[in-house]
C-alpha positions in Angstrom: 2.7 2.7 3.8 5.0 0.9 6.4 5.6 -2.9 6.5 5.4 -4.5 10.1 4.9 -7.2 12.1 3.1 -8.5 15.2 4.4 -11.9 17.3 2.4 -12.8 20.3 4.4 -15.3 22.0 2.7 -18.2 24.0 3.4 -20.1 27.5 0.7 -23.3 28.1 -2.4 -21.1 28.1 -0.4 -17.2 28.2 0.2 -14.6 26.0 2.8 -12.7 25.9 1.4 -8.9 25.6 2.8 -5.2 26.4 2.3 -1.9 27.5 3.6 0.6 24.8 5.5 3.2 26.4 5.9 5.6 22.8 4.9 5.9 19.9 1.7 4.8 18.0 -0.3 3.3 20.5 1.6 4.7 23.5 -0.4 3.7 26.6 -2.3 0.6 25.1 -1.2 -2.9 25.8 -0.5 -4.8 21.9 1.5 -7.9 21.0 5.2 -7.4 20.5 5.9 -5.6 16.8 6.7 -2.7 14.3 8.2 -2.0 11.7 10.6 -3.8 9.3 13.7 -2.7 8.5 15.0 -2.5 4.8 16.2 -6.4 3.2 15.0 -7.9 6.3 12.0 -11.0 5.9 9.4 -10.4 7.9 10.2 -13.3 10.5 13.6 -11.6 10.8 11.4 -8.2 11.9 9.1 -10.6 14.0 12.3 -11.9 16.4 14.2 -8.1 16.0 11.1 -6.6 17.7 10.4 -9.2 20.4 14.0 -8.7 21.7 13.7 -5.0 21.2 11.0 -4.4 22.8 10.7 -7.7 25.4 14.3 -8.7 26.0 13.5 -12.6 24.6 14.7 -14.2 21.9 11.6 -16.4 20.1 12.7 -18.7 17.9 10.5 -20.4 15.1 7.9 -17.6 14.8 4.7 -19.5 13.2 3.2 -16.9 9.9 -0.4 -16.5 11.1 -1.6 -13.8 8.4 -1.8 -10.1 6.9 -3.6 -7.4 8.1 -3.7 -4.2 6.5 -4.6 -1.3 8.0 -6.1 1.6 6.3 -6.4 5.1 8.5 -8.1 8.6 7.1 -8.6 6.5 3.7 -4.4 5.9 3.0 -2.4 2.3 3.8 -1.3 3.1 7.4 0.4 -0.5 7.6 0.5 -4.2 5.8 1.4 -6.1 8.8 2.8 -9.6 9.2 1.0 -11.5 12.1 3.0 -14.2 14.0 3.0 -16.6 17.1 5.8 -18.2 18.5 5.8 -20.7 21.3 10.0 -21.2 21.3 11.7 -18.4 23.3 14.5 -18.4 25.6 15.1 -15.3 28.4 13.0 -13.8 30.5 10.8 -10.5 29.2 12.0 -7.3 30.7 10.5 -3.8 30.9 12.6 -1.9 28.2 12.4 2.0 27.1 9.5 0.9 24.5 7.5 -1.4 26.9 6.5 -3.5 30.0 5.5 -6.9 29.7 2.5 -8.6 31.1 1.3 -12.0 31.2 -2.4 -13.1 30.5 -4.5 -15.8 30.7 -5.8 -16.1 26.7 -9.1 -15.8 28.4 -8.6 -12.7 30.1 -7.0 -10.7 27.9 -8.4 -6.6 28.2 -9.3 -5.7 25.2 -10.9 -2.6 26.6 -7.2 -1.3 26.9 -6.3 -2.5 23.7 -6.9 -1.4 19.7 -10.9 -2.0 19.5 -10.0 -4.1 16.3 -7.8 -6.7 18.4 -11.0 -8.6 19.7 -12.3 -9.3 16.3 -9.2 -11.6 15.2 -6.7 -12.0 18.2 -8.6 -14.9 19.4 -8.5 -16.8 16.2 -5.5 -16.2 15.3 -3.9 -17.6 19.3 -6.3 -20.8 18.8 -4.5 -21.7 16.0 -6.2 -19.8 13.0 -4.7 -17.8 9.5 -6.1 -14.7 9.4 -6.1 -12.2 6.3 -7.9 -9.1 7.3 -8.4 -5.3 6.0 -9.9 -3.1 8.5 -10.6 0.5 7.7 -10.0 3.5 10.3 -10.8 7.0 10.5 -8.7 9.2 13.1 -7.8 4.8 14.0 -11.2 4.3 14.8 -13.0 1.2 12.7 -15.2 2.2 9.7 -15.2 -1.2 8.4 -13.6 -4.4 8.1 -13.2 -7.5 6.0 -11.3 -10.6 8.0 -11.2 -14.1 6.6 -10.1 -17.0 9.2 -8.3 -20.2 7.4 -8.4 -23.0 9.6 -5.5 -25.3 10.1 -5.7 -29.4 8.6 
C-alpha cells in the first residue's frame, strides 16, 4: 500500500488540473499528487507534489478527505485529498506534467479516472469526503463515498 496525496488548487471559479506525462495514469489529466515520502505529514506531500509537478508553491492546503483505493482486491493507495486556494508562481509544464486551467464546470471527466466524477465536485464546493472505491485492472467494481458538509 502507498500513502499519497491529491491538492487541486483553486483561482475564483478554476481548477488547477494536469496532464500526467508518466507513470500511473500517464496520459490522463488528475489534480496535482503522489506519493509521500518517509516522516513527511501529508500537507508537507500535498505542497512537495504541487511544486514538483506544477512549479507553484500553495500555501495553506485545506484537508478535504481519504480515499482509498483498492485495485485486483489489494490497497493500491490511502490517499490524502486537499484544496488550496493560496499559491504564489505561475504553473509550468515540468517532466511529470502540463498544466491546464478549467472552468469547475467544465472539467473532462471523460479524460480523467472514471471515479473522479463521483466526488471531485463535492469535494471543490466545499465538501469532506471519505471514500473506498474498488477496482479491477483500475476499473470501478464498487464504491462507498460519504460527503461531510461544512458548518
Amino acid at each position: 500500500m502507498e500513502i499519497a496525496n491529491l491538492c487541486y488548487v483553486m483561482k475564483g471559479k478554476q481548477v488547477l488540473l494536469m496532464k500526467k506525462k508518466r507513470g500511473i495514469g500517464s496520459g490522463k489529466i488528475n489534480g496535482p499528487g503522489g506519493r509521500m515520502k518517509k516522516g513527511e505529514s501529508p500537507e508537507e506531500g500535498a505542497i512537495r507534489e504541487v511544486k514538483e509537478e506544477l512549479g507553484i508553491e500553495v500555501r495553506s492546503p485545506k484537508y478535504r478527505g481519504i480515499i482509498e483505493f483498492i485495485n485486483d482486491k489489494q490497497l493500491a493507495f490511502l490517499c490524502y485529498v486537499f484544496t488550496s486556494t493560496e499559491f504564489s508562481g505561475e504553473p509550468e509544464e515540468t517532466d511529470e506534467a502540463t498544466p491546464l486551467w478549467f472552468d469547475i464546470d467544465k472539467i473532462p471527466f471523460s479524460e480523467m479516472w472514471e471515479d473522479d466524477i463521483e466526488w471531485l465536485p463535492q469535494v471543490l464546493a466545499g465538501k469532506t469526503i471519505l471514500a473506498r472505491f474498488w477496482f479491477e485492472d483500475w476499473k470501478i467494481k464498487d464504491r462507498r463515498i460519504w460527503f461531510i458538509e461544512e458548518n
